[in-house]
C-alpha positions in Angstrom: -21.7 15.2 -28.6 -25.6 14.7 -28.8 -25.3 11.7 -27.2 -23.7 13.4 -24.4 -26.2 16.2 -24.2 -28.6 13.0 -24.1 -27.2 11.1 -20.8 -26.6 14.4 -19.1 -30.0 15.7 -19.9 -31.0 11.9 -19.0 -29.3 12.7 -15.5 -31.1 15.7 -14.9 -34.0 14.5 -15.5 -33.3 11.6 -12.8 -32.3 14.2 -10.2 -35.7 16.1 -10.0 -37.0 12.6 -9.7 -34.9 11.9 -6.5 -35.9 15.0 -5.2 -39.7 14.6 -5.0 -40.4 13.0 -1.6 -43.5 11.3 -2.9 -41.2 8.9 -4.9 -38.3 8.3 -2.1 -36.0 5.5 -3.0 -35.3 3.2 -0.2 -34.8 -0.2 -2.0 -34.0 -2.0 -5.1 -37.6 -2.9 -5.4 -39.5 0.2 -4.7 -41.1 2.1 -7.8 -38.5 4.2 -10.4 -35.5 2.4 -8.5 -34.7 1.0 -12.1 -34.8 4.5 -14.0 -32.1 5.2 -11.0 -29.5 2.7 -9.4 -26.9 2.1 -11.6 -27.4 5.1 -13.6 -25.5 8.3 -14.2 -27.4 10.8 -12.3 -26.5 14.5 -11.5 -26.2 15.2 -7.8 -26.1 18.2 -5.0 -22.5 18.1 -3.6 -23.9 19.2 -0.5 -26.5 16.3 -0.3 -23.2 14.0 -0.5 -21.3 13.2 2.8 -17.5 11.5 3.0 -17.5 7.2 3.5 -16.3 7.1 6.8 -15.1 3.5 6.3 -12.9 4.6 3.2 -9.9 3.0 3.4 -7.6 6.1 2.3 -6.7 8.5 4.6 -3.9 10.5 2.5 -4.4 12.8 -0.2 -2.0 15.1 -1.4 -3.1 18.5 -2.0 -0.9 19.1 -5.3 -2.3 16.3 -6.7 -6.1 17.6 -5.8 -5.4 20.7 -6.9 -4.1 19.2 -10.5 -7.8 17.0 -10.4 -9.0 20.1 -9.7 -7.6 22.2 -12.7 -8.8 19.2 -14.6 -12.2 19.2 -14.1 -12.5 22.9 -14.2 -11.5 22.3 -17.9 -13.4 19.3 -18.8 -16.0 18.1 -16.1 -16.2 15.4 -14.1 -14.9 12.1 -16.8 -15.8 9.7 -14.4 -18.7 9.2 -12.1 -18.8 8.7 -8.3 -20.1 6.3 -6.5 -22.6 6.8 -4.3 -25.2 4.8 -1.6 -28.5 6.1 -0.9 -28.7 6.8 3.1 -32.1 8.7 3.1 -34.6 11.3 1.3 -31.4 13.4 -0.5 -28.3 12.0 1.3 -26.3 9.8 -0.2 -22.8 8.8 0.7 -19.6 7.9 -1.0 -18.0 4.6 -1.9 -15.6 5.8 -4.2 -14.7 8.8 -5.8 -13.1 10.9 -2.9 -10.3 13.1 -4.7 -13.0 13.6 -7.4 -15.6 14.5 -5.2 -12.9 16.8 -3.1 -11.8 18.2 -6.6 -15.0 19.1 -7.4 -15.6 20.9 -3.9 -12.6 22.8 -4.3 -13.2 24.7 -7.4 -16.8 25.6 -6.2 -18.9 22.9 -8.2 -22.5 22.3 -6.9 -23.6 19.1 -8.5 -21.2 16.0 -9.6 -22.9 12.9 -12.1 -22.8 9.8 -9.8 -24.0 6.0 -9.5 -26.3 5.5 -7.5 -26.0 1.8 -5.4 -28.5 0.5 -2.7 -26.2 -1.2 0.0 -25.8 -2.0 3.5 -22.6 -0.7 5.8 -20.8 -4.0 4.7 -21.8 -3.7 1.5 -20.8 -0.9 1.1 -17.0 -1.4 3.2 -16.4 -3.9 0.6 -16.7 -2.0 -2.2 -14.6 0.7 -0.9 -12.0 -1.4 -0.2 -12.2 -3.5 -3.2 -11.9 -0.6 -5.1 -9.0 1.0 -3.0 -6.7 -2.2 -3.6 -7.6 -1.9 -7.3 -6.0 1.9 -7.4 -2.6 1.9 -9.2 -1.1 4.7 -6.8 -1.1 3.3 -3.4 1.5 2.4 -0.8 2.1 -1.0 -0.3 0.8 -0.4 3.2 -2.0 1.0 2.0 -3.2 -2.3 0.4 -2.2 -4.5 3.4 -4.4 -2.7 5.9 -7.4 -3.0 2.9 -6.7 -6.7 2.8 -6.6 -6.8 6.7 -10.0 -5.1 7.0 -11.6 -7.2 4.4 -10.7 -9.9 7.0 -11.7 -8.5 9.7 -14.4 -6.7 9.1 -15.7 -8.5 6.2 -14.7 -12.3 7.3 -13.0 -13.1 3.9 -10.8 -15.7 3.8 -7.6 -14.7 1.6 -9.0 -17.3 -1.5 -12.2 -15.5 -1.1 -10.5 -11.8 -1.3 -8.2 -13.5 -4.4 -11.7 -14.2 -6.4 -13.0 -10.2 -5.2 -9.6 -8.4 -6.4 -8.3 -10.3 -8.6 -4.7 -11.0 -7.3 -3.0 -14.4 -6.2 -3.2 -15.8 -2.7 0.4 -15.8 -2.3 0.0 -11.6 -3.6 -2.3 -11.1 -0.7 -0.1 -13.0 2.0 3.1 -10.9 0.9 1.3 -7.6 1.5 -0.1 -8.4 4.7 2.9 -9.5 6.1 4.0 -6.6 5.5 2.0 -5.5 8.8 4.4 -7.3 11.4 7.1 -4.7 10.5 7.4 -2.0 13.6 5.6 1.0 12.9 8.2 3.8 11.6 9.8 1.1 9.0 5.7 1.2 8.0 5.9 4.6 7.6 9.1 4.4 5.8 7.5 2.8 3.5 4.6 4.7 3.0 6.8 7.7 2.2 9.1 6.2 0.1 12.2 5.8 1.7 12.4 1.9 0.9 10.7 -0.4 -1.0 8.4 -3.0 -0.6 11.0 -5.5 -1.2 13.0 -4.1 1.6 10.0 -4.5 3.9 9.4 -8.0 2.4 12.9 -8.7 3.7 13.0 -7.6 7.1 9.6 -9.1 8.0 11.8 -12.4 8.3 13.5 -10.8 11.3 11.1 -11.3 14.4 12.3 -9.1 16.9 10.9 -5.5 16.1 14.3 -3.9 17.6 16.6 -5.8 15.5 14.0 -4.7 12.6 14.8 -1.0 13.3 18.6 -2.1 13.4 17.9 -3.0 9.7 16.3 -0.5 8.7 18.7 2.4 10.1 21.5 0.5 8.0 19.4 0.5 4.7 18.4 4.3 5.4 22.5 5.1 6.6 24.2 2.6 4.2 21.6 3.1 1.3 20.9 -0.8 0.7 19.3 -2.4 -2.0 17.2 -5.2 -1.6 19.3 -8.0 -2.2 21.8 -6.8 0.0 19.1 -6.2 2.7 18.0 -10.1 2.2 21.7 -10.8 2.8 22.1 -8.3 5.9 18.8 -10.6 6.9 20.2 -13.7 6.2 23.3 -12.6 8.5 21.0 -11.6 11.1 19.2 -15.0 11.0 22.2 -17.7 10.5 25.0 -18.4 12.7 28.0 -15.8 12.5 30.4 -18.7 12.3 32.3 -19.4 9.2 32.3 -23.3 7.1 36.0 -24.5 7.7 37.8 -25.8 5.2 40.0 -29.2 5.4 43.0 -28.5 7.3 41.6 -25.4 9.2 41.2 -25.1 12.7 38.1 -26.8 14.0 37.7 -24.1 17.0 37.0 -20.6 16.2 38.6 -17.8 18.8 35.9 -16.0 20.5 37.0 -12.4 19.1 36.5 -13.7 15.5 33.3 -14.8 16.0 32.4 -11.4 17.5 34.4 -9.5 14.9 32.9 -11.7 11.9 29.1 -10.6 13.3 30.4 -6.7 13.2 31.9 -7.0 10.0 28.7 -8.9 8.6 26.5 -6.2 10.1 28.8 -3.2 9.1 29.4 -4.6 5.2 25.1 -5.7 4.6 26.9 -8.8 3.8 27.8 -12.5 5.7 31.8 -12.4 5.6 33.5 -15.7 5.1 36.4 -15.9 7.6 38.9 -19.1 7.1 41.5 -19.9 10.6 44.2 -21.8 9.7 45.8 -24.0 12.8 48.6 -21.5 14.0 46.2 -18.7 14.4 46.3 -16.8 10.6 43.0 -16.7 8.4 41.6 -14.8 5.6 38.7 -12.4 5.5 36.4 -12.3 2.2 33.9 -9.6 1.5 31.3 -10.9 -1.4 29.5 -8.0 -3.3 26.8 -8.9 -6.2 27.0 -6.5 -8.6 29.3 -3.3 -9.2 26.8 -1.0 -7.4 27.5 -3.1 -4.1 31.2 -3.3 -4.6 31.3 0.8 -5.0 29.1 0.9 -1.8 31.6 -1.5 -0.1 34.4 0.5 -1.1 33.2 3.6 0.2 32.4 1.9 3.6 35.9 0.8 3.9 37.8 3.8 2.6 35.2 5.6 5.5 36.9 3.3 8.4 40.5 4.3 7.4 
């Protein structure tokens, strides 16, 4: 406990110091700027403005008001982050919901770190830091990775060494970003998964995408039967023929075989025999997808 009366007291202490105007901070070399970046230091709320390059745009109110409740209880655990923009402004790189928290329950300083960097410097960090979260969306990250490209000019091996993750990690989520729009959303709300997403972005035209994605929503797909439904999508409708089959395959089958693929999530095997009879086989992968196949068929009767 004294030691925490010590580094808050410490804080303090730093605070009046960034307050005199005689001893303004502007760089990492200028006097006291060692008592100060990188330390803990206790700072107005109101001398604090929002990152406007933070990479998160969405946050829940129930969840604030829980961060709230918390720190109305025990304080601020972890610091902010901050960068020093002029004589008593500063603005965030990371700490939003904490900082927003704090805000909301009527608190009028928040402990902080104080960091000297540029608007790319600072970009970085926020995003860095955003990918590193454990709650976000899967397109959430993507459009963190595509910014560090963009705006940053990492390569993807260079963004592997910043946030720790594999190349082929970072490749998977940004491809996520050729999906249409509302299956983005989708997935930013939960309705499927990133695996679905990872699925579909095999299909190039965004309309046929949507097709998907209305028969994962309607039919309640899993993923593998999604990859199949993709697979369907992307191979010829026609059938292998067996020895002894008939080497031509009637127009209406192959039309019938593409509506039963798409109905079913599946690709149906169809097998002509010479004088015109066949045989229709549904696969299904696991008792889960035979129930949901079973319930599509009793539907049709």
């Amino acid at each position: 406990m004294a030691k925490a009366t010590k580094k808050q007291a410490l804080g303090r202490g730093l605070s009046a110091l960034l307050k005199d105007p005689e001893n303004d901070i502007k760089s990492a070399e200028d006097k006291n700027a060692d008592k100060v970046v990188g330390n803990i230091v206790e700072l107005d709320l109101a001398s604090i403005e929002v990152n406007p390059f933070q990479p998160r745009t969405n946050f829940n109110e129930d969840s604030l008001k829980e961060l709230a409740s918390s720190i109305r209880e025990l304080g601020v655990i972890q610091p902010i982050t901050v960068r020093k923009l002029a004589f008593n402004k500063y603005q965030l790189v990371s700490g939003e919901r904490r900082f927003r928290a704090s805000r909301l329950i009527g608190l009028e300083t928040i402990p902080a770190y104080i960091r000297i960097a540029n608007d790319q410097e600072s970009l970085e960090m926020a995003l860095v830091e955003n990918i590193q979260r454990q709650d976000l969306d899967p397109i959430e990250i993507a459009l963190s990775y595509q910014r560090l490209i963009d705006e940053i000019n990492l390569t993807q091996e260079q963004m592997s060494d910043r946030v720790g993750k594999k190349r082929s990690t970072i490749a998977n989520y940004l491809r996520l970003l050729k999906l249409d729009p509302i299956i983005q959303t989708g997935m930013r709300d939960g309705f499927i998964s990133m695996g679905h997403g990872r699925a579909m972005v095999n299909i190039e035209n965004q309309i046929d995408q949507l097709e998907v994605y209305e028969k994962i929503i309607t039919n309640k797909l899993s993923v593998r039967a999604t990859e199949q439904l993709v697979k369907n999508l992307n191979s010829p409708n026609t059938s292998n023929l067996e020895k002894g089959e008939s080497s031509e395959i009637p127009k209406y089958i192959k039309k019938g075989v593409k509506e039963f693929s798409d109905y079913f999530g599946h690709k149906i095997d169809v097998k002509v025999a010479k004088n015109g009879s066949g045989k229709i086989t549904i696969p299904f992968h696991s008792e889960e997808d035979f129930n949901r196949i079973k319930k599509l068929v009793q539907r049709a009767k």
